[in-house]
N, C-alpha and C positions, 0 to 999 in steps of 0.2 A: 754316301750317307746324307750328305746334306740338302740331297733335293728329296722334295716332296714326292714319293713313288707313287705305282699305280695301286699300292695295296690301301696306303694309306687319304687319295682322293678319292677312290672309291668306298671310303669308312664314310666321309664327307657326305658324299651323296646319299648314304644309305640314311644317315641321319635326314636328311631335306625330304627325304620320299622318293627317289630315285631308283632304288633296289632294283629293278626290274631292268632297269637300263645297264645294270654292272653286267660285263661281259666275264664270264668264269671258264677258265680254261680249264682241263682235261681233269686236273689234280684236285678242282675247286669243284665240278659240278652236283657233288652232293650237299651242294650248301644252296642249290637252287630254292629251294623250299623258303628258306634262310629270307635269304635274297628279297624274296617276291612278297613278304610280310609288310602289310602296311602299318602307317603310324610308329613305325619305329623309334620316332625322336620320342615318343610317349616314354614306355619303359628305360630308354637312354638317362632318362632326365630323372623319370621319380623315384630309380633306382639309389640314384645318388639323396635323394632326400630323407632325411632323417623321419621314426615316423609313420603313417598311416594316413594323415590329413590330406596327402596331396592324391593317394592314392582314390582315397573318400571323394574328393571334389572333382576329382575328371572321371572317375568308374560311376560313381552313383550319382551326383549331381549333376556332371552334366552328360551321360550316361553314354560318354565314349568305350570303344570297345578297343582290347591290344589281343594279339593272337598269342595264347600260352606257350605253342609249339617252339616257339622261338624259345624255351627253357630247354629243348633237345638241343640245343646249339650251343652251349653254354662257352663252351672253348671260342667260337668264333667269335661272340658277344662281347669276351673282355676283351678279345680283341682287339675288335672294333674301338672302343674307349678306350686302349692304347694307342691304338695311328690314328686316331682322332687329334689325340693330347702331342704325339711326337709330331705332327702336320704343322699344331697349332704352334709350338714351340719352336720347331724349324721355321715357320715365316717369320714367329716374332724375333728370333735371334740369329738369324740366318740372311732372311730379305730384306728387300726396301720396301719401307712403308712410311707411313705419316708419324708423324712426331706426337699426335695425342688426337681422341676423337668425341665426337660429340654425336651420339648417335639414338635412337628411339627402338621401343618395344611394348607393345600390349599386350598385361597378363592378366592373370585370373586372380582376385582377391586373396588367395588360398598364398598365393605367393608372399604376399606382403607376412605372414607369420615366419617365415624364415628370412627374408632380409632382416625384420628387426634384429635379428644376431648378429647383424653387420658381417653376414656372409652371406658369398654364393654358390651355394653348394653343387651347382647343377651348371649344363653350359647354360650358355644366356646366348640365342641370335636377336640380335639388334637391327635396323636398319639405319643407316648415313641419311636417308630422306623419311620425311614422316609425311605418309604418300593416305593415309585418314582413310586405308583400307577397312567398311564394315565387314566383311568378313571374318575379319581377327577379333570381331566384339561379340557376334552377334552368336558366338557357340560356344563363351566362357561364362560360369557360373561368378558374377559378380566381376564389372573390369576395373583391371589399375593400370595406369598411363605412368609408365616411367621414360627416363629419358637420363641417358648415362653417358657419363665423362667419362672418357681414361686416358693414361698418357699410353704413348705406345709401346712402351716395357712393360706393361701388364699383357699379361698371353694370352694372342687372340690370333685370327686368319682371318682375311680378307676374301670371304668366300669364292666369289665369283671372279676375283682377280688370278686364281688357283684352278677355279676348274672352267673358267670360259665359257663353249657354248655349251660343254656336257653338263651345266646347272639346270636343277629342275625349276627354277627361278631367275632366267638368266636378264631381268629387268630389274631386280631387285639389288640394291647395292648392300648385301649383308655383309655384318659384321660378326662372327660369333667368338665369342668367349669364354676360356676354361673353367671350369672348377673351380670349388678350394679358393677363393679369395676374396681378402676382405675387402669393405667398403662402407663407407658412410652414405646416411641418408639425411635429405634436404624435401620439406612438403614445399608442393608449388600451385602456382595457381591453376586453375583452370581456363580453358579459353572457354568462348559461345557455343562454338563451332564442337569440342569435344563434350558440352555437356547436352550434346543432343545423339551422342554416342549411345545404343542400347545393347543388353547383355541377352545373354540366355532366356533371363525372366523378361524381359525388355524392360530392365531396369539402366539410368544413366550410368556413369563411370562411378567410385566410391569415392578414391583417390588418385592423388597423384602424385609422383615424388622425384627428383635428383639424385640418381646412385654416382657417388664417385668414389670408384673403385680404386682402392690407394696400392695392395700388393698381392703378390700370389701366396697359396700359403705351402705350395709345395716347394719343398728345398732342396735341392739337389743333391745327393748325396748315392752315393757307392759302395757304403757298407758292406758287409757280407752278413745278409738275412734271408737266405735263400729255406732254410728249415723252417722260417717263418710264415713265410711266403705258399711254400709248399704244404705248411697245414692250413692257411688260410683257402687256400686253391681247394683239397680234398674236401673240406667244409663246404664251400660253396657247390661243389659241382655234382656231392652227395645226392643219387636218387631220392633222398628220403626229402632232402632239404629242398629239391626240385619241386615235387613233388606237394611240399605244402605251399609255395609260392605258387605256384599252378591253382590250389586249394583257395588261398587269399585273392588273387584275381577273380576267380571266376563266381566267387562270393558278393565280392562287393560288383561284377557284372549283374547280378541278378538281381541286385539291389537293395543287399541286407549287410550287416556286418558278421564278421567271421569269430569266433568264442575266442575269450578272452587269452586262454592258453593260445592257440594257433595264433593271436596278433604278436602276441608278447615273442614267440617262436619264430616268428616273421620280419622282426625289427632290428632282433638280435642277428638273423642272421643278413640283414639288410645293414646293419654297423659292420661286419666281417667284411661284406662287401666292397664297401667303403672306405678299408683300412690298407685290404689287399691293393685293388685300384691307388690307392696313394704313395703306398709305396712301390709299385711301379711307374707312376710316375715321376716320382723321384727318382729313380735309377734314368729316365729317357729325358729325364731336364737335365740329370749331369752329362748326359753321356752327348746331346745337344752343345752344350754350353764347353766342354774341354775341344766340341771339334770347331767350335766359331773360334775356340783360343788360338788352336792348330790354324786354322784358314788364316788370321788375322799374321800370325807370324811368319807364313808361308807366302804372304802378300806383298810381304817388304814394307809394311809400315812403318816398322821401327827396328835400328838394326840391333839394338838390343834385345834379342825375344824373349829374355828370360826373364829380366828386370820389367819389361812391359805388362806381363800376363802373371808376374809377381803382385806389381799396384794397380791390373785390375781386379783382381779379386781381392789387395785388400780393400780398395776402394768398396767395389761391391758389397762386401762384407759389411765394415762402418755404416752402409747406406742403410741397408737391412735392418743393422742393429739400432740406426738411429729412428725408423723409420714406425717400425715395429713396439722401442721402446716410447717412442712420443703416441704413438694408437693407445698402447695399454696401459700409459701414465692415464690419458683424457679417458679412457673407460673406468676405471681404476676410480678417477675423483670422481666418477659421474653415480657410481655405485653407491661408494662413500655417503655422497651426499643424500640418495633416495633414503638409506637404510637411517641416517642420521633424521630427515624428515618422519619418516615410519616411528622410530622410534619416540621421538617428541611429541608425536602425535595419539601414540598408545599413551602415551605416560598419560596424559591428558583424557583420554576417553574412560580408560578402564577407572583411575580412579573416582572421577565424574558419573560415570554407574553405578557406582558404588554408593557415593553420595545420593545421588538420585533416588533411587533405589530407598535409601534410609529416610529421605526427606519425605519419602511416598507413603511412608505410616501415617502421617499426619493426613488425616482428612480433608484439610484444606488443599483444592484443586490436584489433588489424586490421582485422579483419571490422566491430566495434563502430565505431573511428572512421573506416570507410568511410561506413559507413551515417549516421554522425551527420555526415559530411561530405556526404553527395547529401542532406540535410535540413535545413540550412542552404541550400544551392546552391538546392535549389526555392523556400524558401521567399524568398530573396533575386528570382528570377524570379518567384513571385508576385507578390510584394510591387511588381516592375517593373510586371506587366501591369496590375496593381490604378490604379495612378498614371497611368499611360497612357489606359486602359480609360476611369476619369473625368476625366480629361481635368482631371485639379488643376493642375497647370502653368499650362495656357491660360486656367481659370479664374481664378485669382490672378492673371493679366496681366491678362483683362478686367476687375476687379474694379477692381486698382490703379489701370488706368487712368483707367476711371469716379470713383472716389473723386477724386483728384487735379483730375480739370477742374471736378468737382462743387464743390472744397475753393476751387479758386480762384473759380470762380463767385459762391461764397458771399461770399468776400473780398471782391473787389470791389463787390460790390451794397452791403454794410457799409460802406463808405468811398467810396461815389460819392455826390458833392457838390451834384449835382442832376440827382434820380430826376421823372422825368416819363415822360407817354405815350410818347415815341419812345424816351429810353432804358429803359421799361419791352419797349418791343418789341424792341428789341435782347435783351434779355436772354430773354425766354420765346423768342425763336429760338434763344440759343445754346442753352438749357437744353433744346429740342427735340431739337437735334442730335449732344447727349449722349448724350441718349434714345436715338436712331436710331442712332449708333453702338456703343453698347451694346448694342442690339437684336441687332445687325450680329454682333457678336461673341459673343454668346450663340447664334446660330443658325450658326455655324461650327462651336463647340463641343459642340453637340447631335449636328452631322454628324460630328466627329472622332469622338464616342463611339459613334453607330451603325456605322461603317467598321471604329472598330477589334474592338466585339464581332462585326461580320462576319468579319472575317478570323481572329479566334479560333475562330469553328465554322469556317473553310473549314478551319483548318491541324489541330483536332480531325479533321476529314471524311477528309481526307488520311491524316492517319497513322492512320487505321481500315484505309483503301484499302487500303493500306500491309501492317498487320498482317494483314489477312483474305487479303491476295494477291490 
């Protein structure tokens, strides 16, 4: 189990563009079809994105195409995004590799709206050399130059280190990256040399920024959720739900958008996706992570094996929870503080309108405090949608909340009187379920903020309607 199979370096591949070079033996050859579909990392990636935007920006903006038939595969597909994630997990906890990495990637503006969550929802391949390929600019609608830290415990593979010369890029030193984890962002500058970079429109770069990726956010865990599992499975694999995914690509291929039911229909069932995927992950991170315990003890490390693989997890453990709790503390005050701005700031505009407003009966210069009263009034309405739009409010809930179960978590692990295996497993469950509902409430939040910037171009679309007659 601990090496990387051939099922799973040829998931690898199929992601790079490769398909065609997978060899399928006797029992696999009705997956040729499969196989042979180009652009696969396309739908790999914007499956996992929360949403409709990213779909928007490579279907219609930049008016790339993915083949739907790959929905008859559907079994094979999550597959694939499993020996992807167990590949990527196996080298990171398994192999040797570098101790932390500094590596590069250009993407498509469209991106930078999900980093700001300070996640990565999708893989990320990166490259170790920034080799100022225009090819990678010159076919995205709007580009962002990032360039990403991480230490080598965040979960990644070493591409080309894994698959050799069967790489569809065997000059290229990638790096890719899983899912599901967070990270902070840092603007940087630009060089000469990058701002003579053009895009799609042949427009320069927009931005540019430092991702350092602090943890993953799937947590290993072995539960028994298999009824869960198994209805999230029949949901996805549903003809009907195929069927309108099929309906949603090939809408925005044509280069229109799909009716508001069939998005809303399509989002929902692209969150299930999402959900399922995660918690399979989590079952192949634990199941990874108990066999590096076994190898590590099996090795003769330490002749204590039971005492050893006791204080690494709970080491592990504390690290998580310190690690995790210090993220959502600095989000936590960061929120705090916008909503405390926001509100000081209304306090001040609205009554200031009001006044204005009153002051504007008087005839004396009128016109002047009308105008510095509808100036005030927008910007106070700005200033609403701005709050709504990102969704600070509900952020600060889920932050608070997080912090506080983290705060007592922490408490009592500090003052419990006797820490062993079972109440060591108590606690990586509760601390799991943190996770999970954190998760939980992170991804409602995502959906609040694409609903409500939906609704701000419908009610713009409207009053065009409107104006034009």
């Amino acid at each position: 189990m601990h090496e990387i199979n051939r099922l799973e370096k040829d998931s690898i591949l199929y992601y790079q563009g490769g398909g065609e070079d997978i060899i399928l033996n006797s029992e696999r050859k009705n997956l040729r079809e499969f196989y042979n579909i180009k652009n696969s990392y396309i739908v790999i990636n914007t499956l996992l994105m929360p949403g409709i935007s990213n779909e928007k920006a490579r279907l219609i903006k930049e008016k790339k195409e993915v083949n739907s038939s790959m929905l008859k595969y559907m079994d094979e597909l999550l597959e694939v995004y499993c020996r992807m994630y167990s590949a990527i997990c196996k080298y990171t906890y398994l192999y040797e590799h570098e101790d932390k990495y500094y590596t590069y990637r250009d993407d498509r503006m469209n991106t930078l709206e999900f980093l700001k969550n300070n996640q990565m929802y999708s893989f990320m391949s990166t490259k170790k050399c920034n080799d100022k390929n225009k090819d990678f600019h010159e076919d995205k609608d709007g580009i962002l130059l990032l360039e990403v830290e991480a230490p080598g415990s965040i979960e990644h593979i070493d591409v080309n280190a894994i698959l050799k010369e069967e790489s569809k890029y065997p000059n290229e030193q990638e790096v890719l990256f899983a899912p599901f984890a967070l990270l902070d962002m840092y603007p940087l500058e630009m060089t000469e040399e990058e701002k003579r970079y053009k895009d799609y429109h042949g427009n320069p770069p927009a931005a540019k920024y430092l991702l350092h990726v602090r943890l993953s956010l799937i947590a290993p865990y072995k539960g028994e959720r298999d009824e869960e599992l198994k209805e999230l499975y029949q949901e996805i694999i549903d003809p009907r739900s195929t069927d309108m995914v099929r309906q949603v690509w090939e809408t925005f291929m044509s280069g229109k958008d799909p009716e508001e039911d069939v998005v809303r229909c399509y989002t929902e069932w692209k969150k299930k996706f999402q959900i399922y995927l995660s918690l399979r992950f989590a079952r192949i991170k634990y199941e990874v992570l108990v066999h590096s315990l076994k190898a590590d003890g099996e090795s003769g490390i330490n002749d204590n094996q039971d005492t050893n693989k006791f204080e690494k997890r709970l080491s592990k453990l504390n690290d998580d929870i310190k690690n995790y709790y210090n993220y959502t503390d600095e989000r936590r005050k960061k929120y705090k503080n916008y909503i405390q701005i926001v509100n000081v700031g209304l306090s001040i505009l609205y009554p200031m309108t009001t006044f204005l407003l009153a002051l504007s009966l008087q005839k004396c210069f009128q016109v002047y405090i009308q105008f510095a009263a509808l100036v005030t009034s927008t910007l106070g309405v700005i200033v609403t949608y701005v709050v709504k739009g990102l969704a600070w409010n509900e952020k600060l809930q889920q932050r608070t909340n997080t912090y506080l179960k983290l705060d007592k978590l922490k408490r009592e692990m500090k003052y419990e009187k006797l820490l062993n295996e079972n109440s060591l497993d108590v606690y990586v469950e509760r601390y799991n379920e943190i996770i999970d509902v954190d998760n939980e409430m992170g991804g409602r939040n995502v959906f609040i903020m694409g609903d409500q910037f939906e609704n701000i171009i419908k009610n713009q679309q409207k009053k065009q309607e409107i104006e034009n007659g």
